[in-house]
Structure formats: C-alpha cells, structure tokens
N, C-alpha and C positions, 0 to 999 in steps of 0.2 A: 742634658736638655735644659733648656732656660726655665726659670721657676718662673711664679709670679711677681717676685720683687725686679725679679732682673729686667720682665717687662715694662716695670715700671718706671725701673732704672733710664730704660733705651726713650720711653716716653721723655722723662726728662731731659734728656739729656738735647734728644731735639728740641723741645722746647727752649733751653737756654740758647741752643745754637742761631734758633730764629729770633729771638729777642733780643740778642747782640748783633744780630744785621740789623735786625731793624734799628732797634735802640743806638747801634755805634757804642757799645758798651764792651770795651776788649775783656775785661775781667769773666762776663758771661760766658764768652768763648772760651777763657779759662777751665771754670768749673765745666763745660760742656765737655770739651777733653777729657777733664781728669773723670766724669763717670763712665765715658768710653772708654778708657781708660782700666778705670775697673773691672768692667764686664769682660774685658781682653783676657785681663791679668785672672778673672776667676776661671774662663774657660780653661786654659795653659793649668793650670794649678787642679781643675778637676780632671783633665786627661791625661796629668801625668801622673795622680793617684791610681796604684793599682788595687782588686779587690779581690784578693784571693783566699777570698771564704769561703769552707764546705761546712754545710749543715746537714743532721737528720734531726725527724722530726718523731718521737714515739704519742700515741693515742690510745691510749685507756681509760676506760672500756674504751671499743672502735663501735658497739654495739651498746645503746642504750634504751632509756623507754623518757617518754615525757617527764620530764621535771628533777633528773638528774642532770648530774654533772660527770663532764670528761674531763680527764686531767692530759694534760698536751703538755707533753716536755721536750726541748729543743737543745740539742748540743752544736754550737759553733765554732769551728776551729781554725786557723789560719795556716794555711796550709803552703803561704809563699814565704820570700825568703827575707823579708823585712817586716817589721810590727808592721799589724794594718792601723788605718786611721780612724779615728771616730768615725760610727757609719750609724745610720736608725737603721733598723732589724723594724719589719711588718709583718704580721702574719696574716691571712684576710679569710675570714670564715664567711661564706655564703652559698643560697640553695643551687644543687647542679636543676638541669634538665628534668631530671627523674624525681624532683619532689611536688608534691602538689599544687596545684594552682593555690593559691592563697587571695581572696577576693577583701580580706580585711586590711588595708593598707596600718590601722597601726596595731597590726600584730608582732612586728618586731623582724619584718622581715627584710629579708637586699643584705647588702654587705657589711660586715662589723672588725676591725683591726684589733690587734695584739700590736701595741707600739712600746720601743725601750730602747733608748741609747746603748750601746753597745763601747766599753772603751778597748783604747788598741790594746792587741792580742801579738805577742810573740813569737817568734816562728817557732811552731808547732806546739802552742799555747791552743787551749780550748773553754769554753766558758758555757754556763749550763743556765735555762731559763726555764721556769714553771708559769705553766696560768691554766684556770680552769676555763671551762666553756659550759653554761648555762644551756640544756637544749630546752628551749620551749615551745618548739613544735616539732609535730614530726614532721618525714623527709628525710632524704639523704641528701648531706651536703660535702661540700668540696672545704676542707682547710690548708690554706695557700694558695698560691706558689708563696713562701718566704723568699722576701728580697730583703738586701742591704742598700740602703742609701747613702752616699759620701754625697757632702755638699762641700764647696768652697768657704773660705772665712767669713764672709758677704751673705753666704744664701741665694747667690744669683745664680747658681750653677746647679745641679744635681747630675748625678751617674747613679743609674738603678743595674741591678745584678740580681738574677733568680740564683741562690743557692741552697733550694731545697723545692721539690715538687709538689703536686696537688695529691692530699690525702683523704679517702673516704671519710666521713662519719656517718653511719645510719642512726636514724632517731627513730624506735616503733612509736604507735601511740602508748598513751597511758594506760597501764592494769591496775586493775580497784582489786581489792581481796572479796572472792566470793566464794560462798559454797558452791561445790562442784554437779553439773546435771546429773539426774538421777538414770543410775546406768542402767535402765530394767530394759529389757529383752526386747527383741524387736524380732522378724518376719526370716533376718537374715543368721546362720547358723551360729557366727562370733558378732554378733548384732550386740550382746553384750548384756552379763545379770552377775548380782551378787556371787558369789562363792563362799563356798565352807573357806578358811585355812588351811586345813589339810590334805594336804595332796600328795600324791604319789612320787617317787622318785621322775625326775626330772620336769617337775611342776604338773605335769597328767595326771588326772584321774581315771581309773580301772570303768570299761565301758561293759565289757563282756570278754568273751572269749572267742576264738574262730580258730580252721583248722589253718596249718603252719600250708605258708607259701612259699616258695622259691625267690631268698632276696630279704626275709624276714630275719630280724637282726633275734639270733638265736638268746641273746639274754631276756627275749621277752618270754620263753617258751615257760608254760604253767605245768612244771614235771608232776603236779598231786593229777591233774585232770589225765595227762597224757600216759603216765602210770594206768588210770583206771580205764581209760578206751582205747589203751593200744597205739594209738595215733596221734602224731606232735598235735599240740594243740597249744598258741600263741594267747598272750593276750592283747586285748583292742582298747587301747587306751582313748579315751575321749578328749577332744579337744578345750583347752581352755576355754574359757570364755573371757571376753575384753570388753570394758565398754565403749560404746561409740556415742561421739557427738558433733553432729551438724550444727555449722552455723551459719544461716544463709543470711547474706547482709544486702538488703537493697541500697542500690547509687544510682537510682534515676537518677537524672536529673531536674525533672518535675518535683519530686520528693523533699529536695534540699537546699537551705540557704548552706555557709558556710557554715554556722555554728553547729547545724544539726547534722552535720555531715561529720564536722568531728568528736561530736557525741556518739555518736553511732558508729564509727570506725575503734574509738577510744573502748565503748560495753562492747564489740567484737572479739574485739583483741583481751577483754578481762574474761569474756566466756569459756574462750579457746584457752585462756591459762589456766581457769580454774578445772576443767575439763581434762587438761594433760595432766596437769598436777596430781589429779586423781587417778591417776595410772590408765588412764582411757585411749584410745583411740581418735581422733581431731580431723574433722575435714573444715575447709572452707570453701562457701560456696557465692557465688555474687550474682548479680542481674545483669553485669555487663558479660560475660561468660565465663568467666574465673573459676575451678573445680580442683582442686589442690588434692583430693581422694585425701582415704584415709590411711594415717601412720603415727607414729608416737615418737619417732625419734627426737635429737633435738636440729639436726638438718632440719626435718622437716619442720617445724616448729618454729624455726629462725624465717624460713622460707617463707609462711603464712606469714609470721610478724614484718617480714622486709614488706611483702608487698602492701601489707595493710598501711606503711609506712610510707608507701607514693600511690595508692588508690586514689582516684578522684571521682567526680561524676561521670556515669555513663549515658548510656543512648535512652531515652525516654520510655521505651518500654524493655521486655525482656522478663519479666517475672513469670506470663503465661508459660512458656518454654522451661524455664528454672522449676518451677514446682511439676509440670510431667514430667518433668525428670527426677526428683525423688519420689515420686509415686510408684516408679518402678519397684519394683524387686531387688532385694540385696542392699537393702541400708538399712531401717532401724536404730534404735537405739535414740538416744536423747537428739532431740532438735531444737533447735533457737533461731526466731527471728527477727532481724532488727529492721524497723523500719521506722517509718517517720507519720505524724497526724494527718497528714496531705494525703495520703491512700486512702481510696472511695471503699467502699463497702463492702465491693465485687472483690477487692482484692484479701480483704480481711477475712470474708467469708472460703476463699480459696487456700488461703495459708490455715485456717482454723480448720479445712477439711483434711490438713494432713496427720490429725490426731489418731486417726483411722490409723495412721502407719507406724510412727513413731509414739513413743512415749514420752506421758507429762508433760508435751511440746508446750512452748515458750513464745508469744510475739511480745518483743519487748516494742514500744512505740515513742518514739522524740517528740516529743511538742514543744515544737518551736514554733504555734502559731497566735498564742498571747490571747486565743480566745475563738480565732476565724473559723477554726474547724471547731466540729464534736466528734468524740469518736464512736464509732456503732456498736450499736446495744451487742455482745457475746452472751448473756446470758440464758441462752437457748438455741437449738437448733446446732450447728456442725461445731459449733463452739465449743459446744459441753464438752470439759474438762481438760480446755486449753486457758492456760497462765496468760494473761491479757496486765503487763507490766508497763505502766505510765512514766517517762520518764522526762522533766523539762531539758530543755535544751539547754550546754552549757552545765547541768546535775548530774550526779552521779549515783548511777545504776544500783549500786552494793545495798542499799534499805528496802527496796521492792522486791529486788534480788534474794536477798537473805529469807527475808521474810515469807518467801513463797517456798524458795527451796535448802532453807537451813536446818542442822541435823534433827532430827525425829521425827519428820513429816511421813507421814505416811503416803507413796507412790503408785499413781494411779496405774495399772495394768494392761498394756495395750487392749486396744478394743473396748475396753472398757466404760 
C-alpha cells in the first residue's frame, strides 16, 4: 500500500507535470518522470519482496492486578527459503469489547505499539524480543495482531503481513493488603466461626454418637460404646466450620463518576482477597444482578476478580431486590458493602438493617463528592454496630480498614 510520502511523491510529481506545460520548461517534465518513476520502481521492488515470517508470542503473567507488569516475549523466525529483508515488527496493545467503558480520556487508554527493526534472518534463523507492558487499568485487553512491515528503499511502498495473533491480557483491579473480615457465625450451619486447631482425623470434629446404618463407613464404628450396648454404634462427626464473606458492590449508575466507580471496584476486589486469604469462603454480589455464590477455590477466585475486571455501571436501581435477597436464610457470616456518598438515607439505613443477619457488617462509602453530599448520622437506631468506613475517592481503603478490623479487636456477635 502507498505510505504518506509516496502520496506525496504522486502530488508532486503532478505538480511538476503542470508546470512544464504551462511554463514550457522540458527539465520539469524531466523530474516529473523520474518521481513516477520511483513510485513504479518501489511498488515492483515491495511485491517482489517476500515475508515469510512465523511468530509466537508468550505473556506472563496472562493474569495480573493493577500496577504490575507483564513481560511479553516474542520469537520470530524465517521460515522461507532466502534471508528475509529488514521488516519493522508492531505489536499493538489495546482495550477488547469486554473492558470497561472508561469516561476519562487521559487515562491512558486506545492503542499503544511495541515497535523494533528487525534485521534479515536466515533460512530457518530466529530471533528473540522482550518488552514489558505496564497495566494501568483494569480490563481485558487484546495484545496484537503482530505484523511485520517491509518498505521499499524510498518509504513509498509498505507490505504489512500478520505473523502472530491476538492474545488475551486480563488486568483485575488493584488489592491493598488488609485484615481479613471477621469470620464469626452467622444463621447458616457453615456460615462460619473460629475453631479450636485440633481436630479429628480427617479435619472433623467428634459430634456424638448414633446407632450404625446401612452404608456407614465401618472405620467410624466406636467398638468401647458398641462393646457396652451390644449394638454397632458409629460416630457423627460434626462439620467444620468455614468462614463466609459477602461482598455486595453497588454500580448504579446514579452512584458513580468514573473515579469512584474505580475505587469501589479496586476495595471489592481487596476485600474478597483478604477474605480468601484467610481460608474463608468468598461470594460476590452487585446491584446489577451479579451473584457468584460461595466458594474458596482459586477458579472461583480468578472468576470474581475477571469480572470485577470489565464490571461497569448498571441500571439505576436494583439494590432494593439485592438486600431481600440476603435477608434470606442460609448466608451469614461477614458482609461488606461498597457503595458511594450519593446514596440517600433510605438506602443506608436498609444495608445497616442487615446487621441483624450478618456479622460486624461493613458499609465502606466513596466520596467522591468534595463536599455536595453528608453522610447520615449511623449513630443509632438499625446502625448500631455496623462499621460505617469513609473512603475519598481515588484513596485507599487499607487505614479505615485496618483500623476497624485489625488483629485484637474484639467481634461483635450477631444479634447483638
């Protein structure tokens, strides 16, 4: 394809052409040939260059968190049967589909290249290239297609060639180090409390006794009890306990500018770490209807962080529905929620009535509003002895955080 000099080339060249008719200047006519001339001789000379370059491209990590770096490494090899020719090698990092809107134009976002001459390579010669990649926001992005570029001696010519494809990167948000919620018991059976250390062979604890059933794995059987009544008699081991923690993230869209939407997405994703990390249990829950249930693997774990990773604003309301649904039965254990200074009263007071269920619940709040709002008085009524955690927008969580729930506090008791 023609570059921009060659356009520029073809400009002139008409130009001389008409200024030797008009003028009667044969020499103009000259030069006007000879840059026709050129453009001829670079096109011939870029098509009969061939480009038979195969590339892979390796990414590690393929999975990062804000403010690290991926190392991208690139092997290029010439895989035809003559050196290939000087060619520029591009690699182009840019957000897919699936990453958030970004309303901050200089955030750093749109396309950004990996550019490097590449010299000729020998048949079945290969050559190795490193660069890191900065993520600074989250998102999943696409890295490539890598193409090689040959131009002609001029620059008036280019041939592009894809020789390698488009590669994932996901960026989660950022995690701060924080103490882990406090795992005390909630309503549901593994709703989740301290434990002793010691336990019984295969992590159970001894609940009671009960008489042997059909199907009962005969090494549980208690021969002192069954010796003295004549009758097998098993033992019922009790189930562990785990802790569980909810994290319910508002994304109205009433709620949030940009910044405080990545504050609040960024103390999510640090809650749910320090939560797992503490051998807990982890759900995520949103106001757009998002519900991830509870698990501890690192599947599930990656799963929370991916999405938290292309979450954006949702539908203007949705929280009334989200909170009857953990009112229900069968959850407990620690809750956290993130919201923003823009939520009226009605709503504060309805997240502060879920202390009733969960334990030492948590509204952590973004203000991002430099003064517009106030936030309402907690100090009485459905409040009492919910965590009400101020956080500016753009700030970060870990010192309100720590300081409410770091080691030796003593943990409020549901119901209590």
């Amino acid at each position: 394809m023609p570059t921009g000099r060659c356009w520029a080339v073809l400009a002139g060249t008409v130009a001389l052409a008409a200024a030797g008719r008009i003028l009667g200047i044969f020499e103009l006519f000259v030069l006007a040939a000879g840059a026709a001339a050129l453009v001829v001789v670079g096109a011939i000379g870029v098509l009969r260059r061939r480009i038979d370059l195969d590339a892979s491209r390796t990414v590690h990590p393929a999975r990062i968190h804000v403010g690290a770096d991926s190392r991208v490494e690139l092997v290029v090899a010439n895989r035809g049967q003559r050196p290939s020719p000087v060619v520029a090698v591009r690699d182009t990092f840019a957000a897919t589909s699936m990453s958030p809107p970004d309303g901050d134009p200089g955030s750093g976002a749109g396309r950004r290249q990996a550019r490097f001459l590449l010299a000729p390579l020998g048949r079945g010669q290969q050559e190795r290239a490193v660069y890191r990649l900065p993520a600074e926001r989250r998102g999943i992005f696409g890295i490539g297609p890598l193409e090689a570029e040959v131009t002609d001696a001029f620059g008036l010519w280019a041939r592009v060639m894809t020789i390698a494809p488009v590669v994932a990167l996901t960026v989660f948000p950022e995690v701060e180090a924080l103490a882990p919620i406090a795992q005390s018991r909630g309503d549901h059976l593994t709703s989740g409390a301290p434990r002793r250390a010691t336990v019984g062979p295969g992590g159970e604890d001894l609940y009671g006794l009960r008489p042997y059933e059909v199907g009962d794995d005969l090494r549980r059987v208690h021969w002192a009890s069954t010796a003295r009544t004549g009758e097998l008699v098993v033992r019922q081991l009790e189930l562990p306990w785990q802790g569980r923690a909810t994290v319910l993230l508002d994304v109205r869209a009433r709620m949030h500018t940009s910044e405080t939407l990545e504050t609040a997405v960024s103390a999510t994703a640090s809650v749910l770490a320090a939560a797992w990390g503490g051998g807990g249990l982890v759900r995520l829950v949103t106001t757009e209807g998002t519900d991830s249930g509870f698990a501890a693997g690192h599947a599930h774990v990656e799963a929370v962080m991916e999405h938290l990773a292309v979450v954006g604003l949702g539908p203007a309301e949705g929280l009334e529905a989200v909170i009857g649904g953990l009112y229900r039965t069968g959850h407990g254990g620690g809750l956290t929620v993130i919201t923003t200074a823009a939520a009226v009263a009605v709503d504060f007071n309805r997240l502060a009535g879920l202390g009733d269920r969960f334990a030492d619940p948590a509204i952590v709040v973004i203000d991002g509003s430099t003064g517009r709002h106030r936030l309402p008085d907690t100090s009485g009524g459905p409040a009492i002895g919910v965590h009400l955690l101020r956080v500016p927008a753009g700030g970060t969580l870990a010192p309100a955080w720590n300081r409410a729930f770091g080691p030796g506090l003593v943990r409020r008791p549901v119901g209590r």
